[in-house]
C-alpha positions in Angstrom: -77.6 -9.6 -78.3 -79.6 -8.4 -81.5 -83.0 -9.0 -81.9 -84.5 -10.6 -85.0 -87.5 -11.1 -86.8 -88.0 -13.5 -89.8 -91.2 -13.3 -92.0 -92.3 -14.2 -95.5 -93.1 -11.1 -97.3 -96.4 -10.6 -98.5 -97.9 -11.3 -102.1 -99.5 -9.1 -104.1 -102.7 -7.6 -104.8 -106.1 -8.5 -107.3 -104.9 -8.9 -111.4 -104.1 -12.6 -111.7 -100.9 -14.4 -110.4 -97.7 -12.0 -111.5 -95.9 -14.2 -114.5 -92.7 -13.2 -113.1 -92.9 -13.4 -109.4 -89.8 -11.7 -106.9 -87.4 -14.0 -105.6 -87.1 -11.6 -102.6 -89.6 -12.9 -100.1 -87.9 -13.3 -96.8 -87.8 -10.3 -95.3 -85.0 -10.5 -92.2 -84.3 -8.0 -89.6 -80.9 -7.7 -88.1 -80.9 -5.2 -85.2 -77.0 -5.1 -84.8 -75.7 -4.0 -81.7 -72.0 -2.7 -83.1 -69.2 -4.0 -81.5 -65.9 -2.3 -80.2 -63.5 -1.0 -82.0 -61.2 -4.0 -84.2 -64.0 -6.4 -83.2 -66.3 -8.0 -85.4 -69.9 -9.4 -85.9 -71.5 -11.1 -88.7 -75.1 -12.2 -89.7 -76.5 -14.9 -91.8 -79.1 -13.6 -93.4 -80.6 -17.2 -94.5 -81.2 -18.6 -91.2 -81.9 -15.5 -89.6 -79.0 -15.9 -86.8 -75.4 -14.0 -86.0 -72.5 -15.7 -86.6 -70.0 -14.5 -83.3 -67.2 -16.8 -85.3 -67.0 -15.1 -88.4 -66.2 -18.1 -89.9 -66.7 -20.4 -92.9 -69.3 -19.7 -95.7 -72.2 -19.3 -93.8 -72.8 -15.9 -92.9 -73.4 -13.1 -95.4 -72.6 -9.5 -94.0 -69.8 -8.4 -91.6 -69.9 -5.4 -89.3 -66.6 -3.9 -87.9 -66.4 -1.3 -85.2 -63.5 1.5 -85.5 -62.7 4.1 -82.7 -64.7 7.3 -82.9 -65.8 6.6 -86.4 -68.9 4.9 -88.3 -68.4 1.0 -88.7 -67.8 -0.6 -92.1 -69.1 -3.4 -93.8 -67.9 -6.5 -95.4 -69.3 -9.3 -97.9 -68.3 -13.0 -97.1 -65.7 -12.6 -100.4 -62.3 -11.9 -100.9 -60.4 -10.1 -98.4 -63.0 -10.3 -96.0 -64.0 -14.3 -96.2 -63.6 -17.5 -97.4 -67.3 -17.2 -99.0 -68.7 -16.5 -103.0 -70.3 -12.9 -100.9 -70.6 -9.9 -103.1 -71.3 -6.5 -103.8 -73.7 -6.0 -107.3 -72.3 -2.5 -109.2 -73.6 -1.1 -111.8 -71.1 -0.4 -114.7 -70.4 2.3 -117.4 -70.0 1.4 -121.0 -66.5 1.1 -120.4 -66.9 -1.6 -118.0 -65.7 1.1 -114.6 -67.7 0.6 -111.7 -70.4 3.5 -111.5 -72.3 3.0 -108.7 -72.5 0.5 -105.5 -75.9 2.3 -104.0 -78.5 2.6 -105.5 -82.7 4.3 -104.8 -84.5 1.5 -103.3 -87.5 2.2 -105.6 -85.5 1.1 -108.3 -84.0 -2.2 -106.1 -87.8 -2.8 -105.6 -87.5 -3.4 -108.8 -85.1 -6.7 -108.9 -86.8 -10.1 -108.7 -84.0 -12.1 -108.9 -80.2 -11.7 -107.5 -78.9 -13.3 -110.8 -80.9 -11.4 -113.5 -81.1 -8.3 -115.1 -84.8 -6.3 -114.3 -84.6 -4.9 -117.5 -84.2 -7.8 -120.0 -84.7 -10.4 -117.4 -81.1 -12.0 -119.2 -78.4 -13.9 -116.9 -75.9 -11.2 -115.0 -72.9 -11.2 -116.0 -70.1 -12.9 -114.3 -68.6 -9.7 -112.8 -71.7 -8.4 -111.6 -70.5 -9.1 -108.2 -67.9 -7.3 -106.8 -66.0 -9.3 -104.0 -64.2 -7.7 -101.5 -60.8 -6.8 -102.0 -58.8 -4.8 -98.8 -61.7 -3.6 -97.9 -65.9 -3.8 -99.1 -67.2 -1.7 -102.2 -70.8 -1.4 -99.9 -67.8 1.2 -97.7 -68.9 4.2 -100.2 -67.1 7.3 -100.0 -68.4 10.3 -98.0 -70.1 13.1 -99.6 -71.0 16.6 -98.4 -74.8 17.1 -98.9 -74.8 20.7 -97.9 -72.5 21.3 -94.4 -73.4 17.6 -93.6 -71.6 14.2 -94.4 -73.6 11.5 -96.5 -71.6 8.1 -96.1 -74.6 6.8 -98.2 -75.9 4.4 -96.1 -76.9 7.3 -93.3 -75.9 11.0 -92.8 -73.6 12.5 -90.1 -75.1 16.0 -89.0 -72.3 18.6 -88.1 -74.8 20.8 -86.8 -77.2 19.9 -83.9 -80.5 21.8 -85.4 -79.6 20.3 -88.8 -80.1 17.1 -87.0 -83.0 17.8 -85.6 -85.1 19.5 -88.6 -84.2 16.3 -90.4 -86.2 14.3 -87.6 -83.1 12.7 -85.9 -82.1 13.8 -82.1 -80.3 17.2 -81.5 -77.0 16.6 -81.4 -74.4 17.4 -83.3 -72.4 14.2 -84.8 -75.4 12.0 -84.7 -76.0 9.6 -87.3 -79.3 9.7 -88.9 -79.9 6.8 -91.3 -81.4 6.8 -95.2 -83.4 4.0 -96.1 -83.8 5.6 -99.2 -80.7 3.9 -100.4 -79.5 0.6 -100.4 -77.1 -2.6 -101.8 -77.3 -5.5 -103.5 -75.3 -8.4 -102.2 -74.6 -11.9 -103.1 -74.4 -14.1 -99.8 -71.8 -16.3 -98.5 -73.0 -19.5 -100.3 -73.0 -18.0 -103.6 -76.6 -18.9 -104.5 -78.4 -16.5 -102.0 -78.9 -13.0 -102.7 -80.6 -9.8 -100.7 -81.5 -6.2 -101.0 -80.5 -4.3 -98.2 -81.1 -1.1 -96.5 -80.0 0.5 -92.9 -83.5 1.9 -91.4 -82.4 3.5 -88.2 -79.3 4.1 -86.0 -80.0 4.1 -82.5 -78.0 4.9 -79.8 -77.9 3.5 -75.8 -77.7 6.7 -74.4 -79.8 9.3 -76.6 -78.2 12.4 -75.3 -74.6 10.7 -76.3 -73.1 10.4 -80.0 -70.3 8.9 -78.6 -72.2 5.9 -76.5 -72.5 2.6 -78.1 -74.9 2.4 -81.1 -77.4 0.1 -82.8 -78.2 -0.3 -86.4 -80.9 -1.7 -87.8 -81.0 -3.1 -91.2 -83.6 -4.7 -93.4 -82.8 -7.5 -95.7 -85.2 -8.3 -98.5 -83.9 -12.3 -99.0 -83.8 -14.4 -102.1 -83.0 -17.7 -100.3 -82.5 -20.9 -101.7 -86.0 -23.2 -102.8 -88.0 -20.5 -101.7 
């Protein structure tokens, strides 16, 4: 069973009331225990709960577990749901998707799932990527010297890597990056969230292979608050 916390995020300091106020003040807590291999679990990110089912528009993010590799995640969208769920990407000039993951400084930065930071001008319609075979938020892995980067965490190769890097000494261990996270539309098509994996946990410490926990952070833009 995961364990979950639901807060309002805190204002901000002294300066006068800020004219243009984040939309992202529910911060939500999913610590996922990831199920077996072909199995599924989802989490509404809104009322704070898992959804066992899967089923209708009410939960926002899907996480499948696959044998002997790192689980994947889903949007409630296309392939993956029957919800209006997405994945925001940033495009090039030519309109090509350029990038899914982005610094969470600069997702600090959004105040509102359905407007640009920089102009503060309506996104446009394709903004959202739903999920099609498959979930964009799936990035491709990276080598970031002899290790993997799947984005969303590392995977050491080397058991001292692991542990200079602060995570336990064993080779094959997954050691998250909150440094790095998503922005996804929810399930209901009017709620939006930053999102971030902050740890990856594991129920026997001394074993890559036993059954893992991640925890991820959702910064919420929820509807009428």
């Amino acid at each position: 069973m995961a364990l979950l916390a639901l807060t309002l995020a805190g204002c901000g300091g002294g300066g006068g009331p800020d004219p243009f106020p984040s939309h992202f003040n529910t911060e939500v807590v999913w610590q996922a225990d990831i199920p077996a291999a072909g199995q599924s679990t989802c989490f509404d990110f809104d009322a704070g709960s898992e959804v066992p089912t899967c089923l209708g528009n009410a939960w926002d993010l899907k996480i499948t577990g696959r044998q002997d590799e790192a689980p994947m995640l889903f949007t409630n969208s296309g392939s993956s749901g029957t919800g209006q769920g997405g994945v925001y990407v940033r495009r090039a000039a030519n309109g090509n998707i350029q990038q899914v993951l982005m610094k969470w400084f600069h997702l600090e930065q959004w105040k509102d799932g359905a407007t640009n930071p920089a102009n503060r001008e309506p996104l446009p319609a394709d903004a959202y990527v739903a999920d099609a075979n498959g979930s964009l938020l799936n990035v491709p892995a990276t080598l970031r010297g002899l290790d993997e980067d799947h984005g969303w965490f590392i995977k050491y190769t080397d058991a001292s890597r692991a542990q200079a890097a602060g995570f336990a000494p064993l080779a094959g261990v997954l050691g998250a990056d909150p440094e790095r996270g998503a922005l996804i539309r929810g399930g209901e098509g009017n709620n939006y969230a930053r999102m971030r994996l902050k740890r990856v946990s594991y129920l026997d410490p001394k074993d890559v292979n036993s059954a893992q926990r991640w925890t991820i952070q959702f910064y919420a833009q929820l509807p009428g608050r």
